[in-house]
LONU-147181 format. One record per residue (C-alpha): residue number from 1; residue in three letters; x, y, z; chain. Coordinates in steps of 0.1 Angstrom, whole numbers, plus 2048, in hexadecimal, padded with zeros to 3 digits. Example, Ala and Ser with C-alpha at 12.3 -4.5 7.8 and 13.67 -1.06 7.14 Angstrom:
<r><nr>1</nr><rest>ALA</rest><east>87B</east><north>7D3</north><up>84E</up><kette>A</kette></r>
<r><nr>2</nr><rest>SER</rest><east>889</east><north>7F5</north><up>847</up><kette>A</kette></r>
# end
This chain:
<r><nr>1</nr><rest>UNK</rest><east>B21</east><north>478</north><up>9BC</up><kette>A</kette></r>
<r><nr>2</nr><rest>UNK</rest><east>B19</east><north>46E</north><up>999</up><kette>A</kette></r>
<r><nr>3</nr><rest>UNK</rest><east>B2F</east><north>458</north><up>988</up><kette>A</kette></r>
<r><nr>4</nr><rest>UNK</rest><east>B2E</east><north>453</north><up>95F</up><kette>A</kette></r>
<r><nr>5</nr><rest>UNK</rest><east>B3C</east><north>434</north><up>94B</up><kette>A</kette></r>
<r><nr>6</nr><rest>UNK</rest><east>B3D</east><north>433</north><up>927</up><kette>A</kette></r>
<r><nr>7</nr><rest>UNK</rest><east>B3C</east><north>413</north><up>90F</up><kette>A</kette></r>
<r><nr>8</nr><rest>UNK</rest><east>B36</east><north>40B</north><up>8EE</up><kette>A</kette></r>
<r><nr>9</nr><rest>UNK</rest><east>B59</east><north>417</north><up>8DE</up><kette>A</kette></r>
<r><nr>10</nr><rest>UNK</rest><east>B69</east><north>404</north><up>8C4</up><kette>A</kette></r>
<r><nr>11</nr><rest>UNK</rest><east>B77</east><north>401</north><up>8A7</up><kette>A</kette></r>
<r><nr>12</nr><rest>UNK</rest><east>B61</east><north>408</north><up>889</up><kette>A</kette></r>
<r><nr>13</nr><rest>UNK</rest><east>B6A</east><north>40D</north><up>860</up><kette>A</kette></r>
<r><nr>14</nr><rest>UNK</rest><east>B64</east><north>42F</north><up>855</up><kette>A</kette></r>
<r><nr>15</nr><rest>UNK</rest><east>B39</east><north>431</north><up>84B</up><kette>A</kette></r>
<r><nr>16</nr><rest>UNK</rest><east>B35</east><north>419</north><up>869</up><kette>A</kette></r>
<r><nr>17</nr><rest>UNK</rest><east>B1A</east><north>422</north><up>889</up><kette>A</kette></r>
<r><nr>18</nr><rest>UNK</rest><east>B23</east><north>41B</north><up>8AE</up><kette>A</kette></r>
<r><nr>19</nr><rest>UNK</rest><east>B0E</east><north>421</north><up>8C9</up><kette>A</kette></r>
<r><nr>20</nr><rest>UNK</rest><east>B1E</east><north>42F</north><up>8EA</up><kette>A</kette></r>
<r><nr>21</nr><rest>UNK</rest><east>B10</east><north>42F</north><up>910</up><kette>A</kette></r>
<r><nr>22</nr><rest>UNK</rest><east>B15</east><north>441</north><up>92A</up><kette>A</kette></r>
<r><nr>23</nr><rest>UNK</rest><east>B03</east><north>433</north><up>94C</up><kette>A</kette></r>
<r><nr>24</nr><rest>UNK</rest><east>B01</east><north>447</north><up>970</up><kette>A</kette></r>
<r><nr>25</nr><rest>UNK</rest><east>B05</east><north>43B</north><up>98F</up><kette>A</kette></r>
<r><nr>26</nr><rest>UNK</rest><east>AE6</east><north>44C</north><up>99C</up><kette>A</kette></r>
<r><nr>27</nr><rest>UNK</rest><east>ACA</east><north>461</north><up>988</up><kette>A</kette></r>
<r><nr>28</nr><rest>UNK</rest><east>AD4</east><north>478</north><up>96F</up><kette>A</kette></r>
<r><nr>29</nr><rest>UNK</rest><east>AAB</east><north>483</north><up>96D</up><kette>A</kette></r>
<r><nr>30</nr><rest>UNK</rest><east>AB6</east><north>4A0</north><up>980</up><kette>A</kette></r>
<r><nr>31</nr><rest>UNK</rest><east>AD4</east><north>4AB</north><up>967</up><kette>A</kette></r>
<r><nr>32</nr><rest>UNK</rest><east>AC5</east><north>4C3</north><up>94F</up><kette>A</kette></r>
<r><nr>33</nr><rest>UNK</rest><east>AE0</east><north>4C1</north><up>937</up><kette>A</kette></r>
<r><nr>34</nr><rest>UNK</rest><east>AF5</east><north>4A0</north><up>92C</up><kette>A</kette></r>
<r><nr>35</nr><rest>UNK</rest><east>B0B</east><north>4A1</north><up>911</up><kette>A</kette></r>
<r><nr>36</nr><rest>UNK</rest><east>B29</east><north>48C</north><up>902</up><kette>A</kette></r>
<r><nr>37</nr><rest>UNK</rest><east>B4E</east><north>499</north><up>8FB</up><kette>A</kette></r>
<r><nr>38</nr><rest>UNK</rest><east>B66</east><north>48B</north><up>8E8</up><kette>A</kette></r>
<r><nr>39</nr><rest>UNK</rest><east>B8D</east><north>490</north><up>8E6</up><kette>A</kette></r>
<r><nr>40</nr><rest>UNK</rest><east>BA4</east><north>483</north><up>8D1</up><kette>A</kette></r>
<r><nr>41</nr><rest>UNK</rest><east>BCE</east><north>482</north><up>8D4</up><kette>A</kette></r>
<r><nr>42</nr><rest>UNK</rest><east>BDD</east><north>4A6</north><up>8D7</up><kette>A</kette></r>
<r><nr>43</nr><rest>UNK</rest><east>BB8</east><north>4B7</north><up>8D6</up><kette>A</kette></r>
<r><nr>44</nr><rest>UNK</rest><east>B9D</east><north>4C8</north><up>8ED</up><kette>A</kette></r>
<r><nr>45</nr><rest>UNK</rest><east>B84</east><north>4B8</north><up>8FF</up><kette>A</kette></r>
<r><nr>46</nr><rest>UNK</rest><east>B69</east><north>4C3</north><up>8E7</up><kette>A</kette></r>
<r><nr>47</nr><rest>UNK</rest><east>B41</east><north>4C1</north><up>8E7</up><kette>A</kette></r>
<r><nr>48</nr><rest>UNK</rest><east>B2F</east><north>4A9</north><up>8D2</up><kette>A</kette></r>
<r><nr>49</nr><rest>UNK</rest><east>B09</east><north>4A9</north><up>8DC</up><kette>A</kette></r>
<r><nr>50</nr><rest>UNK</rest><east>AF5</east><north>4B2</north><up>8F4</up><kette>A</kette></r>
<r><nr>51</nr><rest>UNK</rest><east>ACE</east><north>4AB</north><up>8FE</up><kette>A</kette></r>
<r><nr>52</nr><rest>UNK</rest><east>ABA</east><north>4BC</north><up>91C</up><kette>A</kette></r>
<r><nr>53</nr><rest>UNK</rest><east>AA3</east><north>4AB</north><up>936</up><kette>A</kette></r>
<r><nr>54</nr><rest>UNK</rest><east>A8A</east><north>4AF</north><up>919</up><kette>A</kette></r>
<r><nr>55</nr><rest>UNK</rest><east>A9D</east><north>4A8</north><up>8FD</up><kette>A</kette></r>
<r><nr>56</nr><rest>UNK</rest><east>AA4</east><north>4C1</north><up>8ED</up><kette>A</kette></r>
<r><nr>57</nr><rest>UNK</rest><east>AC8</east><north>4BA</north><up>8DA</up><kette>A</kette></r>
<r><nr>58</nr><rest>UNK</rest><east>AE6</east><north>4CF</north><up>8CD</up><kette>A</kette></r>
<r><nr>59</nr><rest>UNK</rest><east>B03</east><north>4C0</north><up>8B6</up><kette>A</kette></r>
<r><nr>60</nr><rest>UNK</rest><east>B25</east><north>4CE</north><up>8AD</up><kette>A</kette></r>
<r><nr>61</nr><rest>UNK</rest><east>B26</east><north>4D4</north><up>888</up><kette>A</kette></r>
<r><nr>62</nr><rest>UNK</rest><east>B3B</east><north>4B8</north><up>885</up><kette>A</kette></r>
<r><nr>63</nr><rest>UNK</rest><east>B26</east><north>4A1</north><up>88F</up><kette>A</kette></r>
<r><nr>64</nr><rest>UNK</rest><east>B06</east><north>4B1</north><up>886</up><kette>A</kette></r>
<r><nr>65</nr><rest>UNK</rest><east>AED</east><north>494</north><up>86E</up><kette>A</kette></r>
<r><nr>66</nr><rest>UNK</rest><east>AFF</east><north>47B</north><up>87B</up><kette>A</kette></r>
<r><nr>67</nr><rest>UNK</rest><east>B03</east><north>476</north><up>89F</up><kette>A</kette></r>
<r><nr>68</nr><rest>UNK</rest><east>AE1</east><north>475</north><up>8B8</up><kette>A</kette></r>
<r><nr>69</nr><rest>UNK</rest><east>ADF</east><north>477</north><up>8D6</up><kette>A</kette></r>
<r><nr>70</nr><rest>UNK</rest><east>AC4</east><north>46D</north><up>8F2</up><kette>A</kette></r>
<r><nr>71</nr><rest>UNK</rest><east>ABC</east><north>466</north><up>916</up><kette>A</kette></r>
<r><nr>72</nr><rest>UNK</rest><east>AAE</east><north>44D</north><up>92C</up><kette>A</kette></r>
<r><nr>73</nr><rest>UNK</rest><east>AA7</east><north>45A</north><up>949</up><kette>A</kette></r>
<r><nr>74</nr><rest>UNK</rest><east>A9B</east><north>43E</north><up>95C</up><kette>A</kette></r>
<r><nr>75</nr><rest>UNK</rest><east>ABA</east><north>425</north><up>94E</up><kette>A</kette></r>
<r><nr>76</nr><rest>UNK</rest><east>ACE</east><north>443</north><up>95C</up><kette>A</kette></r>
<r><nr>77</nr><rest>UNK</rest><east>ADF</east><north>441</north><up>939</up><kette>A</kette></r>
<r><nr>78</nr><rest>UNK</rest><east>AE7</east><north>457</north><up>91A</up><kette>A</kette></r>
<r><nr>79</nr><rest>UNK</rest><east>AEE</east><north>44B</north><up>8FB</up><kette>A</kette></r>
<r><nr>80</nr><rest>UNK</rest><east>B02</east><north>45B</north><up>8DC</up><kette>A</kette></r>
<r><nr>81</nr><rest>UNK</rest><east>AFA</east><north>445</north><up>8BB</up><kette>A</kette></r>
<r><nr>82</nr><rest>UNK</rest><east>B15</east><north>44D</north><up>8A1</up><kette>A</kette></r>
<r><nr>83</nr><rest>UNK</rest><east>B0E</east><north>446</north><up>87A</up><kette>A</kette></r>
<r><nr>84</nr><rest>UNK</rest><east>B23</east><north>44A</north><up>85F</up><kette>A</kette></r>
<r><nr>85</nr><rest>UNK</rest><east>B44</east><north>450</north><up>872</up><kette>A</kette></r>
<r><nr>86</nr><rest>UNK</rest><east>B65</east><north>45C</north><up>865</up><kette>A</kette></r>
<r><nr>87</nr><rest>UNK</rest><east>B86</east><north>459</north><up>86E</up><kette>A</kette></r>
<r><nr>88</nr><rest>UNK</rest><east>B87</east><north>47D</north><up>87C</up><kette>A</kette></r>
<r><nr>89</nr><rest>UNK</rest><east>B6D</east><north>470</north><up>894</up><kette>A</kette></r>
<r><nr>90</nr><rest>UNK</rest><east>B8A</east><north>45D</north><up>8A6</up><kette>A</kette></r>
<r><nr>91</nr><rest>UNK</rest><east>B88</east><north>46B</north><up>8CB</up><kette>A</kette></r>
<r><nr>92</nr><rest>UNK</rest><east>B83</east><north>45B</north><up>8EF</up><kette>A</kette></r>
<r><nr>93</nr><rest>UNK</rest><east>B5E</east><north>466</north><up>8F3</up><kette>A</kette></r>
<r><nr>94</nr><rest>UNK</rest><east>B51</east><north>46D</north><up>919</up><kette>A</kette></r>
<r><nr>95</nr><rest>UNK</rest><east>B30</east><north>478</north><up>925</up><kette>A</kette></r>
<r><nr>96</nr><rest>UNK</rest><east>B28</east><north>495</north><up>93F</up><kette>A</kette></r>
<r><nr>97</nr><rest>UNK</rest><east>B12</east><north>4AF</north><up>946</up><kette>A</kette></r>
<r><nr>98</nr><rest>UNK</rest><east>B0D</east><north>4D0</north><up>936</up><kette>A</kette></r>
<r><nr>99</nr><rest>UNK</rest><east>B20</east><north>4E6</north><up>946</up><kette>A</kette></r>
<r><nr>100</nr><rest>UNK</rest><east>B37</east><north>4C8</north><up>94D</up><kette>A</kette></r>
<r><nr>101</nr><rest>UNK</rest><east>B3F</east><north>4C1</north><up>972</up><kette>A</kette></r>
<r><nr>102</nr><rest>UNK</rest><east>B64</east><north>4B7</north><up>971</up><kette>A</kette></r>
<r><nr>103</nr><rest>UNK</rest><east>B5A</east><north>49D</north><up>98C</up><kette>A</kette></r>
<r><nr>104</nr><rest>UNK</rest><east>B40</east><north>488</north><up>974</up><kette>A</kette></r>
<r><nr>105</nr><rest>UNK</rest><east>B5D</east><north>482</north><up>95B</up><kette>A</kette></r>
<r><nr>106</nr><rest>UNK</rest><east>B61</east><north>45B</north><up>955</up><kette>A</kette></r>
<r><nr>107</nr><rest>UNK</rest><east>B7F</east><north>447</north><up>944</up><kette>A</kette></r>
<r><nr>108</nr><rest>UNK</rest><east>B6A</east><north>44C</north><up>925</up><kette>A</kette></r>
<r><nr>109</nr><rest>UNK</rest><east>B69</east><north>437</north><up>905</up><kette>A</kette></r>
<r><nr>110</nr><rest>UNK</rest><east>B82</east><north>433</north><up>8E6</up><kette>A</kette></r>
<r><nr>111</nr><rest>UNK</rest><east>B74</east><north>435</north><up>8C8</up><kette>A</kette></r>
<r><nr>112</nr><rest>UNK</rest><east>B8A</east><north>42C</north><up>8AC</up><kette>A</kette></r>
<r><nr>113</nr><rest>UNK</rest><east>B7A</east><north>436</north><up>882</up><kette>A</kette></r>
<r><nr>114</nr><rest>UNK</rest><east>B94</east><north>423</north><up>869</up><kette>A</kette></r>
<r><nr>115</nr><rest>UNK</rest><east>B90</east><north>430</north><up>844</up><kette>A</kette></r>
# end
């Protein structure tokens, strides 16, 4: 069974970059799809990015020219680099597969944007 744990959260002024991880258990080569979600207080799990086994990458509009996303598949890790953040960017962020497998999902990772 594949187990995910994000890191990187924090708490960042608005304009600032984090860089969150989220490393597997066992191989994720074999996932197609990974992406990363986010939720914040009183709001859907939502969709930020996702990136195939060969990179190819989708963003949510909200996120779209500033978030990337990427994959190392032999660190068994996915990464979600975040520039120029704003406070509406506020959200515990998790990483899973795309379509998400309810049993992948970690305690995620706070991130916190003050303006």
């Amino acid at each position: 069974q594949v187990q995910l744990v994000e890191s990187g959260g924090g708490l960042v002024q608005a304009g600032g970059s984090l860089r969150l991880s989220c490393a597997a258990s066992r191989s994720i080569f074999s996932i197609n799809v990974m992406a990363w979600y986010r939720q914040a207080p009183g709001k859907e799990r939502e969709l930020v990015a996702s990136i195939t086994d060969g990179g190819s990458t989708n963003y949510a509009d909200s996120v779209k020219g500033r978030f990337t996303i990427a994959r190392d598949n032999a660190k068994d890790t996915v990464y979600l680099q975040m520039n120029s953040l704003k406070p509406e960017d506020t959200a515990v962020y998790y990483c899973n597969s795309l379509p998400r497998i309810r049993a992948y999902w970690g305690q995620g990772t706070q991130v916190t944007v003050s303006s």
